[in-house]
N, C-alpha and C positions, 0 to 999 in steps of 0.2 A: 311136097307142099307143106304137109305135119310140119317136119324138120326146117325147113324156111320159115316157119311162123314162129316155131320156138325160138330159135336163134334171134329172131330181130326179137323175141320179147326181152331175151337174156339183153341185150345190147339199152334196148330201153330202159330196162330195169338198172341196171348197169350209173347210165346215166343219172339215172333217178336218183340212185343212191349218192353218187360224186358229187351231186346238185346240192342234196340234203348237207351233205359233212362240207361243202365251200360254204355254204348260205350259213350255216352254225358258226365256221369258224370266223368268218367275218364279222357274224352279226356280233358275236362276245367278245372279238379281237379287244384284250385290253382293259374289257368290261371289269368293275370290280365286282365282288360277292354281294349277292342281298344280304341284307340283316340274316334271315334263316341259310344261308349257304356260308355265311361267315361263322355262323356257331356251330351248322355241322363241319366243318372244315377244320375250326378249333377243339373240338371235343377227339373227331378223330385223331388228331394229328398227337393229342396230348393224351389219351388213352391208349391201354391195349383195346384188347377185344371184350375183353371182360370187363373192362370199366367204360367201353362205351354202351354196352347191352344196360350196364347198372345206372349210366347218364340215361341213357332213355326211358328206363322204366319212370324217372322223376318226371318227364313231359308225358305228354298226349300219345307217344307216337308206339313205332312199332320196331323190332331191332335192327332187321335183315340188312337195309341200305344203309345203316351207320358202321355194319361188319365188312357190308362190303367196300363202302368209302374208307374205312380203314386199312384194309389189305391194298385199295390203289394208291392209296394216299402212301406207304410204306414206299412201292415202286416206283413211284414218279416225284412224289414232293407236294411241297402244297400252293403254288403258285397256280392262280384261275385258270391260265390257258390248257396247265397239261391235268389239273383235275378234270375239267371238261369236259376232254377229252372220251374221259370214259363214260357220259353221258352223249357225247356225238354219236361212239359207238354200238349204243345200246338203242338211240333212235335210227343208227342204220337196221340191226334188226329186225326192228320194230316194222319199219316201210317192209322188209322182206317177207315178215311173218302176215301182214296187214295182205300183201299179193299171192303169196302161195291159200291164206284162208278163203280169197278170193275170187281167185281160179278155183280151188274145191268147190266151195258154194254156189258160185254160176260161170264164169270165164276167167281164161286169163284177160280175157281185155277190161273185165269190172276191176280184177288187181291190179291191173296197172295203173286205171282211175283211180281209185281207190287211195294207194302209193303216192298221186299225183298229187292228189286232195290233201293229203298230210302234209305235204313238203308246203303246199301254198298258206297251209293254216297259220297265223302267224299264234297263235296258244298254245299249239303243239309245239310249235318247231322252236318258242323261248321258253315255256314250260318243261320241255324235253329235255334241254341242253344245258339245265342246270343242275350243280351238285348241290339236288335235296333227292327225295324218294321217285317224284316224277318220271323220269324217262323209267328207271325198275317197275314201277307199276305200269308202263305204258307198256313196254317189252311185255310182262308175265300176262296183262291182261291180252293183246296178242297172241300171248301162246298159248293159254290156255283157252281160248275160242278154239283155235285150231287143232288143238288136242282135242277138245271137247268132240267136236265133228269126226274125228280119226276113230275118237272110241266108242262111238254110238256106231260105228261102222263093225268095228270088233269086239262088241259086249257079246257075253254066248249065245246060240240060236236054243230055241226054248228045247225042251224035253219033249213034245210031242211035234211032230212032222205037220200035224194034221191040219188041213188050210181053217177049220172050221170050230176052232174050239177056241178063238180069240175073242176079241172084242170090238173089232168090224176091220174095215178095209187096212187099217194101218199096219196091223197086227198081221193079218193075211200079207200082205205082199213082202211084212220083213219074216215072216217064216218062209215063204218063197224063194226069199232072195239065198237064205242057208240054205236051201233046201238045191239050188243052183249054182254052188260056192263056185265050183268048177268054169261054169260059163261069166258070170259077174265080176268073179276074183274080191266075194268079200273075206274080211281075215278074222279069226276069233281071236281073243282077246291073249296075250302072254304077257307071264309076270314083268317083264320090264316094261312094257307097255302101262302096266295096271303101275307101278312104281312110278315112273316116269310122269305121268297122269297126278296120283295123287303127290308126290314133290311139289311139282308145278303150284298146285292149286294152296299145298302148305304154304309154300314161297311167298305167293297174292298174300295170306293172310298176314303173313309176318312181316311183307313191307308197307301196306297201308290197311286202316281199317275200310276202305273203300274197298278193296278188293275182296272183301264180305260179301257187297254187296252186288259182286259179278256174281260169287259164288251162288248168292241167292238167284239172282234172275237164273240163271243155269240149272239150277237144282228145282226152280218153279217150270220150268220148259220143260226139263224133264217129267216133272209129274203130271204135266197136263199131257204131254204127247207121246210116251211112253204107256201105252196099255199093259203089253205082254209081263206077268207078274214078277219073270225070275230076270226078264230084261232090265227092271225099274231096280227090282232089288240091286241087281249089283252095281248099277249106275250108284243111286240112294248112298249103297256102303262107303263107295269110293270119297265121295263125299262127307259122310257122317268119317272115318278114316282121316279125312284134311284137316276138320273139329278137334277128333282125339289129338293130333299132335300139336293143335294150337294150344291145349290144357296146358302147360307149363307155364304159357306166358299169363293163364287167366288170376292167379293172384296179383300179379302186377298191372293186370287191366284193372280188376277190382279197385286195387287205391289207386291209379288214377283219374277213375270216374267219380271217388267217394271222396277221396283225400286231397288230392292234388289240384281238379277243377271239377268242384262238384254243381257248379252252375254252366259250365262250360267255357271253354278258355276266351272266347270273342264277342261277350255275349255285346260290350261296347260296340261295338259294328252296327247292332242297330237292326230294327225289320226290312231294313230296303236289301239288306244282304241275303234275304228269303227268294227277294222277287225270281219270277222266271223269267223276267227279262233282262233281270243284273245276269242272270248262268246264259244266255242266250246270247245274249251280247259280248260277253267275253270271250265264250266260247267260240262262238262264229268269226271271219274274216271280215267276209264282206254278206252284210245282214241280208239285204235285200235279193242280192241273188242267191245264196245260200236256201232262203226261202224257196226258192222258185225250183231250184234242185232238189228238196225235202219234197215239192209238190208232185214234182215228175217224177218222182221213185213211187211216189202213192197213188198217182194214177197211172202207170204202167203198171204197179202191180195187181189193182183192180181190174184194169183190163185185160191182163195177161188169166188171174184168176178165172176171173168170168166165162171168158174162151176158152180153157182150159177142161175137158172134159173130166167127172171122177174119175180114177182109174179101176178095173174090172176088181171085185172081189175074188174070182175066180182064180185059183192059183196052176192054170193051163195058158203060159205066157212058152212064146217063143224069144228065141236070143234076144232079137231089135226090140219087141214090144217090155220084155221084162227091162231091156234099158231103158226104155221110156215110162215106164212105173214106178222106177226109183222113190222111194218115200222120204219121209225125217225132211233130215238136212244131207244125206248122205248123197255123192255122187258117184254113180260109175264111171268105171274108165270109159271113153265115150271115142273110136277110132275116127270120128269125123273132126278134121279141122275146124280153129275155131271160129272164120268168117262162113261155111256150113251151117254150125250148129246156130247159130242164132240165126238164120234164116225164117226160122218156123216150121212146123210142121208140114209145110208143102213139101218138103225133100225130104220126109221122113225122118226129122231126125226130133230127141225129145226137147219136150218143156220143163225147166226149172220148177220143182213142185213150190207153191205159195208157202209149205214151211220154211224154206230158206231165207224167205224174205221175213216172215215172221218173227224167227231166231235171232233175226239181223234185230229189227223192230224191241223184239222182249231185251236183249241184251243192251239196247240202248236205252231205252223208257224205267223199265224196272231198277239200275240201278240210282236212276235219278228221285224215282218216285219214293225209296227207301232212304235216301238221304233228304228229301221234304219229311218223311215223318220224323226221322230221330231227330233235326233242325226242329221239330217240332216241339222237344223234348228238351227245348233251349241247348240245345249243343247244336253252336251256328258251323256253318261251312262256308268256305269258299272255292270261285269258280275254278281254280288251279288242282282242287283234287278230281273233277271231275277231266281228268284227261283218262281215270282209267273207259272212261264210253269212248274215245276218241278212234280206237279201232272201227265198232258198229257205228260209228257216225259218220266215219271217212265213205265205208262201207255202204251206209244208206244213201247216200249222197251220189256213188257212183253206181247204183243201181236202176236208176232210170235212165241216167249217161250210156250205160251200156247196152240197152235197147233202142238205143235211138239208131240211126243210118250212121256207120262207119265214117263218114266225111262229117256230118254234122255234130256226130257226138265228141272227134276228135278238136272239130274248132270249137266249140265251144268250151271244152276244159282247156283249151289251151289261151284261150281271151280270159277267163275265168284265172288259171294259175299264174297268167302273166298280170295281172290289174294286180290280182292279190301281193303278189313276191316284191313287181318294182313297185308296191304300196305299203310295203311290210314301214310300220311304224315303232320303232324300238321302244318298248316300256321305260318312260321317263327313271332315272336314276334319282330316287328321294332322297336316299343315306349313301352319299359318297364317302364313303368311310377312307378311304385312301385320301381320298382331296384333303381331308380336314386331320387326318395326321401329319402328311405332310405341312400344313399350316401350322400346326402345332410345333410340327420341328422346327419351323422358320423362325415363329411369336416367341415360344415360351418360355420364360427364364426359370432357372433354377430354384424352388423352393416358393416355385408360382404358385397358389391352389389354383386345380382346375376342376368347373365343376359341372356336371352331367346333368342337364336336366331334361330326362326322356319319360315322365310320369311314375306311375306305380309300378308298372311289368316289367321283370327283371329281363323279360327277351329280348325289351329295347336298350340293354344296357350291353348285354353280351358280346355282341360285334364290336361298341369300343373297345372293351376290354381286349378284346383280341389284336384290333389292328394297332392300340396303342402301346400293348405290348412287345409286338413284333418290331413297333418302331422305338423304341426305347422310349416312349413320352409317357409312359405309368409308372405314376411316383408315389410314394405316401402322403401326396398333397393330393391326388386325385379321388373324388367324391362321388357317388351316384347319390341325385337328389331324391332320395326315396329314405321309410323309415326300412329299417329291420325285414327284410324280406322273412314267410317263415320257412322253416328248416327245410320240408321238404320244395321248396324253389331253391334256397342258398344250393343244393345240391346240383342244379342247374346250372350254376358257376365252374367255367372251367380256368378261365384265370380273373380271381375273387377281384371287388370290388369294396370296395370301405363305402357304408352307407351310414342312415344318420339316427339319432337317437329317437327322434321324434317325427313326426310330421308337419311342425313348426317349419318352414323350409327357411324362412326370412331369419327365425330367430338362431336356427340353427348355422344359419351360410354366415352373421353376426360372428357366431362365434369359432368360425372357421378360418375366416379371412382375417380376424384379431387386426393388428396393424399394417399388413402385408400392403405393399407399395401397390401391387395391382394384380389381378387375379381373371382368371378365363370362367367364359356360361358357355357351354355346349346343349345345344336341346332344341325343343322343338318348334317352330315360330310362331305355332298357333299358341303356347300357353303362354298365361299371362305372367310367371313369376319371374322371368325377367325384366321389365317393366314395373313391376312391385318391389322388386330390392332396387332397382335406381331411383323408382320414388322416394324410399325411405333412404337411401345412402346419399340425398342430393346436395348435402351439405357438405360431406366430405370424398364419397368419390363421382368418378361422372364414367358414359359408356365414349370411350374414345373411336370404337372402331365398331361396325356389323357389317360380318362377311357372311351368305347365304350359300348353301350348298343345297340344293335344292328344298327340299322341307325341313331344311334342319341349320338353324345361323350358329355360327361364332361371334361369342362379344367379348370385348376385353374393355375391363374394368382400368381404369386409373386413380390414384391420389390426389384429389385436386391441391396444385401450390399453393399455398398459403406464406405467397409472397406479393411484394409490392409492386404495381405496374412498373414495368419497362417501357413502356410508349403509349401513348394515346392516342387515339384516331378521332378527329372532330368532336371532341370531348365529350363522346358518349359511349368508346368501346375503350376495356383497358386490355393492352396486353401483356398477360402474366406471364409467361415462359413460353420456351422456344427451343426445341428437340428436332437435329438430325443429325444423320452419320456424316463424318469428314470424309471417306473415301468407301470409292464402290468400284465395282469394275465395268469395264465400258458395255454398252446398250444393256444395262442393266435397271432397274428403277431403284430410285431412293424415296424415301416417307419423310412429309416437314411435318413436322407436328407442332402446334401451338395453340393455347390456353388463352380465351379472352372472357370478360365480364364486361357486362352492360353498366356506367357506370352512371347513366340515367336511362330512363327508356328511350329508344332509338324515332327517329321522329320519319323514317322511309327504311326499305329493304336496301339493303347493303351487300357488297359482293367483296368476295375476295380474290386475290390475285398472288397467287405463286411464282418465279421467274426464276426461270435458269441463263445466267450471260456469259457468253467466252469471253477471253479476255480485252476481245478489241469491243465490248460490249454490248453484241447485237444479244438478241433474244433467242434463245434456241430452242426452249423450247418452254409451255406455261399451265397451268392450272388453276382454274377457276371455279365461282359459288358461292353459294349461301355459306358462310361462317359455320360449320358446324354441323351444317346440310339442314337447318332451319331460317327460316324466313325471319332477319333479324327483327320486325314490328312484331312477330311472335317472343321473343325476347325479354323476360324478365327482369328487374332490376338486381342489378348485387348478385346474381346467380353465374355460376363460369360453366363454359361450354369452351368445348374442345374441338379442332378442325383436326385434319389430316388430312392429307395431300401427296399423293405421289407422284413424284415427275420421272419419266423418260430421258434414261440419262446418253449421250449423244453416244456412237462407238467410237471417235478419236480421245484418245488420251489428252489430258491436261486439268489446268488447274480452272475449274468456273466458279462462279460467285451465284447465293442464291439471292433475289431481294422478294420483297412483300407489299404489297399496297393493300387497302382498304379504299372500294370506289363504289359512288350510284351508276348502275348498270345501264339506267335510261339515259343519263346524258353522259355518262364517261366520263365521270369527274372522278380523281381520288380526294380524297380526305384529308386533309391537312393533320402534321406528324406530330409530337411535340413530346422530348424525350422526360424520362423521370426529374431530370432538375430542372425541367423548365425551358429548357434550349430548343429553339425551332429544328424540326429534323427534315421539314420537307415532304413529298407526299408520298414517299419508297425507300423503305431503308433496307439497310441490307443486313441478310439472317448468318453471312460466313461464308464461308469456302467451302467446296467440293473436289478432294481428288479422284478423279477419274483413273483409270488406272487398267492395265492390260487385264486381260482373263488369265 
């Protein structure tokens, strides 16, 4: 029965894991980099090891995961899917370490919940699979729970035998348990174990400073639940030991709390980034039931407490009773299978002692409560570093699951992982950074400026400079709208930026753009300095084009003509010029572009009319709208506004004609034509020719 129970978990588990690395690689299939996975991904790729440690000392951060994105990044390249990759496989781990820490602590069936709960998280499971520190911290915080319970198993047995010279029950039953090594099979502590242990716990600190804050709640557990003096000490050392070798990196921590953000890097975010229901909310799936599963772990473990007899201070236990006195968090090997063991004590078999559940508890609460104080301290946070709790949270979650009835507790995590998974919502993509290079290759002419306006902080700059490098669109015309970063950010730059003299940005983009025919604003949609240099340039250029990539537009600037109408429309709109390409290839689009001025105010809303005709001159296909995508009675006098227009170009080959009208949309009239000399044109002229043409 053992061996039948193990095996379907291995099969379980199994699945669990294949589920996790499909559901990742689907979800990022294609995905491009965030802003922060574009700049570690740039840094590594452009450093060794030595110049990435010496990039990171300039930010916030910590080395570990930019050493090790660089040795992957060596092996595989720098393309998202196969970086990923090595974040798929460290959230496989991660599920494995989350179930073996789970079956230690109370069953294998709480780690497979457990496991289960992770893959449904949708926090984790896109948190995880990205190339930043995340899934590293999510793994080490994992292992080193898990370690931590191994070697509270194996720290030494005190120097006296004697049940009675402790500090009450806890103490008594772990001298017992040494004192029965033979029948329990606990293990004392060896050098690789103690190694292995403090590495681990170096590792945590060195990839995020969150993982301090594991270190603390663990190192506070210990001293409230460790009595026995020479037990605490060597626990304590191991620990104080993870400290000593994080010294190397603490002048580098020094200037980056003093020198580099001595207000702290996000302090713009604001107090609602504090709330505990911003980390609540991000962090959870689905809020409501999530709840409801926090509720049943707190009250099974009250009840289970409550029912739960002390166990004897008496250190005269027999084989089965010393198993069921197990203290800490520690578990004996325990020969009853595991739909047995949770029966209860009517079969004799033991109870999970309430500090396991506590452990779980401290290790989730405590490192939250120490990233509200130092938050406090104006060094804001966000909900993304708080994946290192996601272990104890999976953890707390399936701990009430797993006392419930074997039938009920299984459908319900399974209604529960399934609502969650087919409801997973992908975090909106803001900075398409690939979408808007490739536009760039399409738009931009040679000796274009282009110009970046992503605010003051150079980390909103960093990722173009990478993807517009890699696409050849970084030229000495390109500008980041910002003045002079200072020296210790420029160090931040891995492929530099040209920025501006001043914080003038109008006066400065003035004199950047000098005469230039027509020039690019990349930036953000919320600020307003695009809208302030068209005000001021409205006389001589105009915005021809706004493309949106999610929070971030492309505008392209134009030279307004300062030429004489070509045609008049009802002798209120002139038409100055007229731009498209003579050949394209077939099901392809072409852009008409044309330049009109109000040459009195418009007396109704006007629409325009694009037309594509084959040669037997049916209509194939058209384009319509507001002149300029403004509402012509909005329309200024003497003022010139720009249309464009793309039409759908047909896939047979041949020669089409485009023409143009100007008509009122209410009744379908067009506008009477009337060329530059005078001559009636009718109410459609025609803009040229189009060769269509194979692919």
């Amino acid at each position: 029965m053992k061996r039948s129970s193990q095996g379907l978990t291995t099969v379980v588990m199994l699945v669990i894991l294949l589920t996790a690395l499909a559901l990742q690689s689907t979800r990022f299939h294609e995905r491009p980099y965030r802003q922060d996975e574009a700049w570690s991904v740039d840094a590594a790729e452009t450093y060794n090891l030595v110049g990435v440690v010496k990039w990171v000392s300039n930010d916030i951060h910590v080395p570990l995961h930019g050493i090790v994105l660089d040795i992957w990044i060596a092996l595989v390249g720098t393309s998202s899917q196969a970086v990923r990759w090595g974040a798929f496989l460290m959230t496989s781990l991660t599920l494995a370490l989350v179930y073996r820490l789970g079956a230690d602590l109370f069953s294998r069936r709480h780690g497979v919940y457990a496991a289960l709960l992770l893959v449904a998280s949708d926090f984790f499971m896109f948190f995880s699979g990205e190339a930043r520190p995340y899934p590293l911290l999510a793994l080490l915080a994992a292992l080193m729970m898990w370690l931590y319970v191994r070697w509270l198993r194996a720290t030494p047995p005190p120097k006296s035998p004697s049940p009675y010279t402790g500090r009450g029950t806890l103490d008594s039953l772990q001298r017992t348990i040494h004192q029965n090594d033979n029948v329990v099979g606990a293990q004392h502590v060896v050098p690789l174990q103690s190694l292995i242990f403090i590495l681990t716990g170096t590792a945590l600190l060195y990839t995020h400073f969150y993982g301090a804050y594991l270190l603390f709640a663990l190192g506070l557990f210990s001293f409230v639940i460790v009595h026995e003096r020479r037990r605490l000490v060597w626990t304590i050392g191991a620990f104080v030991m993870m400290g000593v070798l994080f010294i190397p990196w603490l002048p580098a921590l020094y200037r980056q709390i003093t020198e580099i953000y001595p207000a702290g890097r996000d302090t713009i975010w604001g107090p609602s980034r504090y709330d505990f229901a911003y980390i609540y909310n991000d962090v959870t799936t689905l809020g409501g039931a999530t709840a409801v599963l926090l509720l049943l772990s707190v009250v099974v473990f009250v009840a289970r407490a409550y029912r739960t007899p002390p166990p004897s201070p008496l250190p005269v236990y027999g084989e089965g009773e010393l198993r069921a006195a197990m203290t800490s968090i520690t578990r004996s090997q325990d020969p009853l299978p595991e739909g047995e063991r949770l029966r209860g004590r009517a079969t004799g078999t033991r109870r999970a002692s309430p500090l396991r559940f506590i452990f779980i508890a401290a290790t989730l609460l405590i490192p939250i409560a120490v990233a509200y104080i130092v938050a406090g301290g104006e060094r804001p946070f966000t909900a993304r570093n708080f994946i290192v709790i996601m272990p104890s949270f999976a953890l707390m979650l399936a701990y009430g699951l797993g006392y419930l009835p074997r039938i009920i507790g299984i459908a319900v995590l399974t209604v529960y992982a399934t609502v969650a998974i087919f409801g997973y919502t992908p975090q909106a993509i803001t900075e398409d950074y690939p979408a808007i290079t490739a536009d760039m290759q399409r738009t931009l002419h040679g000796g274009e400026p282009l110009l970046i306006d992503m605010g003051p902080h150079i980390w909103h700059y960093v990722p173009f400079a990478y993807y517009f490098d890699a696409g050849g669109v970084l030229t000495e015309q390109t500008f980041a709208l910002t003045a002079h970063w200072p020296l210790a950010l420029q160090r931040l730059q891995v492929t530099p930026l040209q920025t501006l003299d001043s914080d003038n940005l109008i006066d400065e983009t003035l004199h950047l753009i000098e005469d230039a025919p027509e020039f690019t604003v990349v930036g953000w949609f919320t600020h307003p300095y695009r809208d302030e240099l068209a005000a001021r340039l409205r006389d001589e250029y105009a915005e021809t084009r706004r493309t949106a990539y999610g929070s971030i537009l492309v505008s392209e600037f134009e030279r307004i003509p300062q030429t004489a109408p070509q045609f008049i429309f009802g002798e209120m709109f002139d038409l100055l010029d007229m731009r498209m390409d003579t050949q394209a290839e077939a099901c392809s689009t072409i852009d008409v572009q044309t330049w009109w001025r109000a040459a009195q105010s418009p007396d109704d809303n006007y629409s325009i009319g694009v037309y594509l005709l084959d040669e037997s001159g049916v209509v194939r296909t058209q384009a319509d709208g507001a002149p300029g995508n403004i509402l012509t009675l909005q329309w200024e006098a003497d003022r010139a506004y720009p249309d464009r227009r793309s039409l759908q170009l047909p896939c047979e080959i041949g020669r089409y004609e485009i023409k143009l009208a100007l008509y009122n949309p209410v009744i379908v009239e067009n506008l009477p034509i009337v060329a530059a000399d005078g001559e009636d044109a009718g109410t459609l002229i025609s803009l040229g020719f189009v060769d269509v043409t194979a692919p």
